[in-house]
N, C-alpha and C positions, 0 to 999 in steps of 0.2 A: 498152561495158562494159570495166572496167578491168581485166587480170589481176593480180594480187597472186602474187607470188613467193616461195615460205616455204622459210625454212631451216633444216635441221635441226642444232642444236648439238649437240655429245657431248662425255661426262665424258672423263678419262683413264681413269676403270674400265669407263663403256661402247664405250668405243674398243678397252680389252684385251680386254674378250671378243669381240668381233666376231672378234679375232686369234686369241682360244683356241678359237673355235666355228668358224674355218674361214670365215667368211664374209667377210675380209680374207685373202689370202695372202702370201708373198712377191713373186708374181709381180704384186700391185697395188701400184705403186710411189707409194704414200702417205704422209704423215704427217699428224697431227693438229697445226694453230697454233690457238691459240685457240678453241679446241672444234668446227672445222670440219675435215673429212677433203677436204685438199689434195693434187694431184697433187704427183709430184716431178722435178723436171729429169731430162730424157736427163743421162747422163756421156756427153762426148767424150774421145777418145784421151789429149790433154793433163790431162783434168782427172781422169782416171784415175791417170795416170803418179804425177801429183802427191801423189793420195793413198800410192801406192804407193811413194813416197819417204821421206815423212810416217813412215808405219808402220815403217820399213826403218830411218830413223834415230831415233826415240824409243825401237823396241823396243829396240837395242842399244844406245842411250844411256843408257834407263831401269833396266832389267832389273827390278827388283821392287818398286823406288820408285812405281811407277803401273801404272793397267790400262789397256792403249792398247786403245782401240776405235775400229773402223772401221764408218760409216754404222749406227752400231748406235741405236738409242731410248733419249732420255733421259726421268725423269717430271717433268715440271714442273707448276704450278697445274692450268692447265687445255689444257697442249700437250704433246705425246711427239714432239719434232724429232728427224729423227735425222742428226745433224752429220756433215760426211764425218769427221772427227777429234775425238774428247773423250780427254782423259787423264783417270781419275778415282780416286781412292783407294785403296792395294789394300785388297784383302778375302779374306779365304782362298776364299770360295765364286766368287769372278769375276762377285756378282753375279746367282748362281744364281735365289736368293730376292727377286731384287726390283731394277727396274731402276735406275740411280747416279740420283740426285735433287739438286738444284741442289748440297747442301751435301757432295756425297760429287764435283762436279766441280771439278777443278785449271784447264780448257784448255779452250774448246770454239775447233773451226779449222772455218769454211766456206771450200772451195776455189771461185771465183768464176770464171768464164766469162763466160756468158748471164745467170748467176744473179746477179750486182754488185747490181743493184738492190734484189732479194730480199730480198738478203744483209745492205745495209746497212739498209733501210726494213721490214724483217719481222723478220726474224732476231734485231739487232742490239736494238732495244725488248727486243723478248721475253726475248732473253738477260740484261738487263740488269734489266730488271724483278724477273725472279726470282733475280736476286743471284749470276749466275753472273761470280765472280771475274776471268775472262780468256778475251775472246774474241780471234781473230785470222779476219782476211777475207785469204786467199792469195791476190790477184789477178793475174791469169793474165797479162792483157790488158796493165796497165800494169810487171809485173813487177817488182811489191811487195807488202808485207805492212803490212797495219794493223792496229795494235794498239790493241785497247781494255781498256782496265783499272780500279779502283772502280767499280765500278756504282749506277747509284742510281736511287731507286723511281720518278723519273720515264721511267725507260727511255731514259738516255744513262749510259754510261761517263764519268766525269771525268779523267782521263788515255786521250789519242786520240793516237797520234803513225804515220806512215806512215815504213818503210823499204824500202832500196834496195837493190842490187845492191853490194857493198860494204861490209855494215852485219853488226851481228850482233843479234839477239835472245834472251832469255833468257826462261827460265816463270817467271816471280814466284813462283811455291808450289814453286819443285823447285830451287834453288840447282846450281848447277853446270850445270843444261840448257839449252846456248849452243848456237843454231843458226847458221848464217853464210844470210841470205837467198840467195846463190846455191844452198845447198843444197838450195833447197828450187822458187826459181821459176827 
């Protein structure tokens, strides 16, 4: 006899109440891709640091040109990722009423370890599908940053370009926010 293996999809709005009702915590370290509730990577030391750099220099870069958020949930079709890094539009309430949705994000950054693969082969579709402007994959391992930019509905980026040690990068949506890659890996 054959067992059959069934899986249960969920909305973004059946996924938020799970989170309102308590029967998701903080402490289930989750997200929803594509309507399935996915574990989420350990952070190691380095890929903590990283984000912690991240935030360190956008917040006093940005000041109130953007809402820098940290591993926080974004809403998309049918995934709530939550990026180590989204810059996303201000808004006086931070977001209060309703989480940033593809058209309110500037930046989304995955810091990459273990996660490379993930990052490029899950993440990078998804992000791209749903028309998020600018992704960057921080990688840790090769001690560069990849930049993806237009997105298009096939879920590839058509502007892809990889820097180095030496290089500087800039946010497309936020003129003047020039990072130097060493700043950051």
């Amino acid at each position: 006899m054959a067992v059959t293996m069934v899986r249960h999809r969920f909305s973004v709005d059946e996924y938020e109440q799970m989170i309102e009702r308590g029967i998701l915590t903080e402490d289930d370290r989750v997200e929803l891709i594509r309507g399935e509730i996915i574990d989420k990577m350990s952070i190691g030391d380095e890929h903590a640091a990283c984000v912690k750099r991240l935030n360190r220099l956008f917040s006093r870069m940005l000041g109130d040109r953007a809402v820098v958020s940290i591993q926080d949930p974004i809403r998309l079709a049918d995934s709530a990722p939550e990026p180590d890094v989204a810059l996303a539009k201000p808004r006086d309430d931070f977001y209060a009423s309703g989480k940033p949705r593809a058209a309110d994000v500037l930046l989304v950054i995955e810091v990459a370890d273990t996660s490379l693969d993930a990052d490029r082969e899950v993440k990078r579709p998804l992000y791209a599908e749903n028309g998020i402007a600018e992704y960057w994959i921080v990688n840790l391992g090769e001690a560069c940053i990849e930049v993806h930019r237009q997105p298009r509905p096939d879920g590839t980026y058509q502007e892809v370009r990889t820097l180095r040690r030496g290089q500087t990068l800039d946010v497309a949506a936020l003129p003047g926010c020039t990072l130097a890659v060493d700043q950051v890996v």
